[in-house]
C-alpha positions in Angstrom: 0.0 0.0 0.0 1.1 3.5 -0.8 1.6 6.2 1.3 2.3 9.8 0.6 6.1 9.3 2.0 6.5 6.4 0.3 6.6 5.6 -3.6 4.3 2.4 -4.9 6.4 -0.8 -4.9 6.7 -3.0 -8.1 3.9 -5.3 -7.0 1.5 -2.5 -6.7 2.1 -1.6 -10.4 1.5 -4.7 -11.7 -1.8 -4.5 -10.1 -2.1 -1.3 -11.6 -1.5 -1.8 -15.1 -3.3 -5.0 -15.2 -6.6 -3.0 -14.9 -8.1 -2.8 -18.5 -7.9 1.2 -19.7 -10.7 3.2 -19.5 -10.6 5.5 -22.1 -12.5 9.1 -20.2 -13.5 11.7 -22.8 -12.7 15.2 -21.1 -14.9 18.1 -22.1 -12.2 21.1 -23.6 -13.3 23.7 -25.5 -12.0 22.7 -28.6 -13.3 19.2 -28.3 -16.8 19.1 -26.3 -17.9 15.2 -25.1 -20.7 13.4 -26.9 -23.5 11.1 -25.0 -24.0 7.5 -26.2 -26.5 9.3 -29.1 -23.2 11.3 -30.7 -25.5 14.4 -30.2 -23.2 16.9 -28.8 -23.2 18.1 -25.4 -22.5 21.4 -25.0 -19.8 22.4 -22.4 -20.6 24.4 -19.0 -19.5 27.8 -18.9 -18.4 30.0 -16.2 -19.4 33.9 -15.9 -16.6 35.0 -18.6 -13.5 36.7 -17.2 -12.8 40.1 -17.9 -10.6 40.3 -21.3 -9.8 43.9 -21.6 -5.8 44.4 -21.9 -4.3 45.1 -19.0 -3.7 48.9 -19.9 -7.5 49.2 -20.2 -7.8 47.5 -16.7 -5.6 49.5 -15.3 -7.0 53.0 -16.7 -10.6 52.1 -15.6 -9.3 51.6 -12.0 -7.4 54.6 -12.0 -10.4 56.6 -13.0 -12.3 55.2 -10.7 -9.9 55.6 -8.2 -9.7 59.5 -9.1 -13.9 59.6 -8.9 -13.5 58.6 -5.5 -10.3 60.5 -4.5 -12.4 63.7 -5.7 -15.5 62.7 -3.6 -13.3 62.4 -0.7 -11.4 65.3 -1.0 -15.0 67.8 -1.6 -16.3 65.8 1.3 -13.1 67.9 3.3 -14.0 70.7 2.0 -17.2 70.5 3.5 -16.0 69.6 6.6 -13.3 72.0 6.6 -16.0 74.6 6.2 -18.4 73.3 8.6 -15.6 73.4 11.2 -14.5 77.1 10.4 -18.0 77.6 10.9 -18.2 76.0 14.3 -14.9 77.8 15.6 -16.7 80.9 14.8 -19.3 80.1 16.5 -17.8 79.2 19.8 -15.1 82.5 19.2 -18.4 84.7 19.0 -19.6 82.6 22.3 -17.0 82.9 24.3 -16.7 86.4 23.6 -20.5 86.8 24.7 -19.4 85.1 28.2 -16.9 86.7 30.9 -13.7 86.1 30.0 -11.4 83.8 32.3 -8.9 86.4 33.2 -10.9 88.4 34.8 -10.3 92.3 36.2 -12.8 91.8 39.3 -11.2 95.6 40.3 -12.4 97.2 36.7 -15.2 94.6 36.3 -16.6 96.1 40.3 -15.9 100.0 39.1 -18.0 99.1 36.0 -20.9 97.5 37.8 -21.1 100.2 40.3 -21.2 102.8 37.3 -23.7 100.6 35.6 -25.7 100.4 39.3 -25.2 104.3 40.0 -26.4 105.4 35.8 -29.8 102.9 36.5 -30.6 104.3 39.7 -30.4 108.1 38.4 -32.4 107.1 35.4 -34.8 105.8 37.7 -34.9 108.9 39.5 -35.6 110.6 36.4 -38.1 108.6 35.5 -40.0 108.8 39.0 -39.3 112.5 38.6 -41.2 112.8 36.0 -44.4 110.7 36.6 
């Protein structure tokens, strides 16, 4: 008995040979099999490979590649924009709120001004009613 390490010993052939031939017809495209009627039998075919030259191949990908590259790179742009737009934003809100280094001397003189302008107005105002 044969193994995969081990090559068939001259007994084996014998036995081998000694086994009438069987002639198997193999479908090929250029020669297709015939059934016991001699009608032919027409081969199986797989979805057909792509033929174009390799050039062509090669240029389709690399405009395909580009199509995308260009998506990507206007989808950046948009991005890029949208985030200016947010930075503004927050820049034009943080300016709205007190900033973190704060003069609480200046910032008290300007309340009190504030305080002392609203309470003459009101007097005004009470002044005249």
């Amino acid at each position: 008995m044969d193994t995969p390490d081990q090559p068939a010993s001259v007994s084996d052939e014998t036995k081998v040979s000694s086994v009438p031939d069987i002639s198997l017809e193999m479908d090929t495209p250029d020669k297709p099999v015939h059934d016991s009627d001699k009608t032919k039998v027409s081969p199986v075919t797989e979805t057909a490979s792509d033929t174009r030259p390799v050039n062509e191949l090669n240029q389709s990908k690399i405009e395909s590649l580009t199509k995308e590259l260009e998506r990507l790179k206007k989808e950046r742009d948009d991005l890029k924009a949208m985030c200016a737009a947010l930075r503004t934003r927050i820049e034009t809100k943080k300016k709205e709120i007190v900033p973190t280094s704060v003069d609480w001397r200046s910032l008290s003189r300007e309340m009190d001004d504030r305080m002392s302008e609203a309470v003459q107005r009101w007097i005004l105002l009470s002044e005249e009613q």
